[in-house]
C-alpha positions, 0 to 999 in steps of 0.5 A: 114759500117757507112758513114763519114759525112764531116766536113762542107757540100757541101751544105753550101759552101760560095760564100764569101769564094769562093771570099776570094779564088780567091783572095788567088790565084792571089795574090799568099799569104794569108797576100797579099790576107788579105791586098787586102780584108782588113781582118787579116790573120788568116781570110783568113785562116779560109776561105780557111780551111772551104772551103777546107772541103767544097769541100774535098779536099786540095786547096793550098800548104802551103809554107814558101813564099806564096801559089801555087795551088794543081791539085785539086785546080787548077780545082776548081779555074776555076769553081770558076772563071766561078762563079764570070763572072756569078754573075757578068754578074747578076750585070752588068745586073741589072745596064742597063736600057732601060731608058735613061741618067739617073742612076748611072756611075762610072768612075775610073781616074788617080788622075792628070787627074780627078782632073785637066782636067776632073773634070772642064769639069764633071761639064758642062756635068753634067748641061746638064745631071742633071738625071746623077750621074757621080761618079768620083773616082780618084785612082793611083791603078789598077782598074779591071772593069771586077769585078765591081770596077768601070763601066769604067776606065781611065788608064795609062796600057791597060788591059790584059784581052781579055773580056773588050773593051779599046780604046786608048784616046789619049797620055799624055806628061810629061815635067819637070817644074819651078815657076818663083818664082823658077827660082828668087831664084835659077835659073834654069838647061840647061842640066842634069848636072847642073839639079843635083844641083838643088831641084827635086819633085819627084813623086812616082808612080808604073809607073816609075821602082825604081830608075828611077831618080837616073840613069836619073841624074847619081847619087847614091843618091837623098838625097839633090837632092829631096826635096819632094817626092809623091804619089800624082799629085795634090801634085806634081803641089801644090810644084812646083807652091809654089817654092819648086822645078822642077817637072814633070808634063802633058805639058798642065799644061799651060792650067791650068793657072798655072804659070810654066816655061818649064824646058829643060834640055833634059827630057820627058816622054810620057804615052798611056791614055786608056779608059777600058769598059765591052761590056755589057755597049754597051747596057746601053745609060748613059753609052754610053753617058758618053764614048762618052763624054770621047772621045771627051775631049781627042780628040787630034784634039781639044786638041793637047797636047794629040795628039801622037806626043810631042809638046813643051809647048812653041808651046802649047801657040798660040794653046791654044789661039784658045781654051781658052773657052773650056779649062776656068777652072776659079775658080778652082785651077789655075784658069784662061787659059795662055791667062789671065795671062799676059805671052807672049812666050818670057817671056817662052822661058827665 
């Protein structure tokens, strides 16, 4: 009996394909997992049918709103699975060294943070660590560290995975506010129901559940309500300073120098900042040091806008006096901390 050959051989199955695979499987649909890897569709179908006849057998159930797994997928999910943590223990292997504070780390942040609080600080740590690249990638999207994205991320959800260490840095308090350029042109709301008449900047964020602000002022519309809405912080800050409405932004703004007035209508937010590591970087000095750096810029006791409890951005003020160095972020966006501007805590509490 002549033995059938398969269409593609056990011994050309493509860890790329396996790759590809994987990410069929937690996005649970070939268009998903297409938009994730940036390739079309019909290539991630190619992938999965060459590797389908690779191992012999069918992976997936096609259906009209995605894919699910067979048994025999499902068994070979979890071989791939111990694949992937194997190269990728290779990778992370091959970044540490014995040699000192010196190579590459990367550091994935919330936009807002990186840009306005970690950034000022990046640039003295790195004087004093010049054989260090500090890779700063400042991204609102889920950075998995496990795959290698990034070395280390600084996020706003901890973590499921069980195999990644992560350690709560401290909090981050939102408050909504005003230019005083604003509160000249238009005035600003005591409660929630005057705040309806007021312009809003809205930041669009997979933090908040949709429709959030809707409920929030209690109406089915934010249409003459929102005059900009965003993705981005940065945005955020820019809008508000320039006049252009109230927005919600971290209580320390004012360490900024950003010439804002605390809005109080009754309404703040408060979000866990969380530093997320593999274990195996215990073992790499550059990056430990970059940890510890980390930890200290977020330490409530000498930062207490991140401490657990909220604290008014008015009670901010004399705090901040005492910080003035360690918070100076001159020449950069807002350039210089409230105890410069002129603004005295009578002046804030109008």
């Amino acid at each position: 009996m002549q033995h059938r050959e398969r269409t593609a051989p056990i011994s050309q199955l493509s860890w790329d394909d396996l790759r590809f695979f994987l990410v069929c499987v937690e996005s649970g649909s070939f268009r998903k997992a297409g938009k994730i890897l940036k390739v079309d569709s019909a290539t991630m179908v190619r992938k999965i049918t060459r590797l389908e006849a690779a191992v012999g057998v069918r992976l997936f159930n096609r259906l009209t709103d995605g894919v699910t797994l067979t048994d025999e997928g499902c068994a070979v999910a979890e071989h791939a699975r111990a694949m992937e943590r194997a190269a990728l223990n290779i990778a992370r292997q091959s970044k540490i060294s014995s040699t000192g504070v010196r190579g590459h780390v990367r550091v994935a942040i919330t936009e807002g943070l990186g840009t306005y609080w970690v950034l000022p600080r990046l640039l003295d740590f790195q004087k004093a660590n010049r054989r260090l690249t500090f890779e700063l990638q400042a991204t609102m999207e889920h950075t998995d560290v496990g795959r290698l994205e990034a070395d280390m991320s600084v996020q706003f959800l901890r973590p499921e995975r069980p195999d990644l260490i992560s350690v709560r840095l401290g909090y981050l308090h939102i408050y909504p506010f005003a230019s005083f350029g604003y509160r000249e042109l238009y005035g600003v709301p005591s409660s929630l129901e005057e705040a309806k008449r007021h312009r809003f900047i809205q930041q669009v964020t997979p933090l908040l559940a949709p429709g959030v602000y809707e409920r929030l002022l209690g109406v089915e519309s934010l249409e003459g309500i929102v005059g900009v809405a965003t993705n981005s912080s940065s945005a955020v800050l820019y809008a508000v300073e320039k006049d252009a409405g109230i927005g919600a932004l971290p209580t320390y703004a004012l360490a900024l120098g950003a010439k804002l007035i605390p809005v109080d209508i009754g309404v703040k937010n408060r979000l866990e900042i969380w530093l997320t590591y593999h274990p195996d970087l215990r073992n790499s000095s550059r990056h430990m040091v970059v940890v510890e750096w980390l930890r200290r810029i977020f330490d409530p006791a000498r930062f207490p806008w991140f401490a657990e409890k909220f604290i008014h951005p008015k009670d901010l003020v004399g705090m901040m006096s005492n910080a003035v160095a360690i918070n100076s972020v001159d020449g950069f966006a807002a350039a210089n901390p409230q105890a410069s501007l002129g603004i005295d805590s009578d002046e804030l509490a109008l």
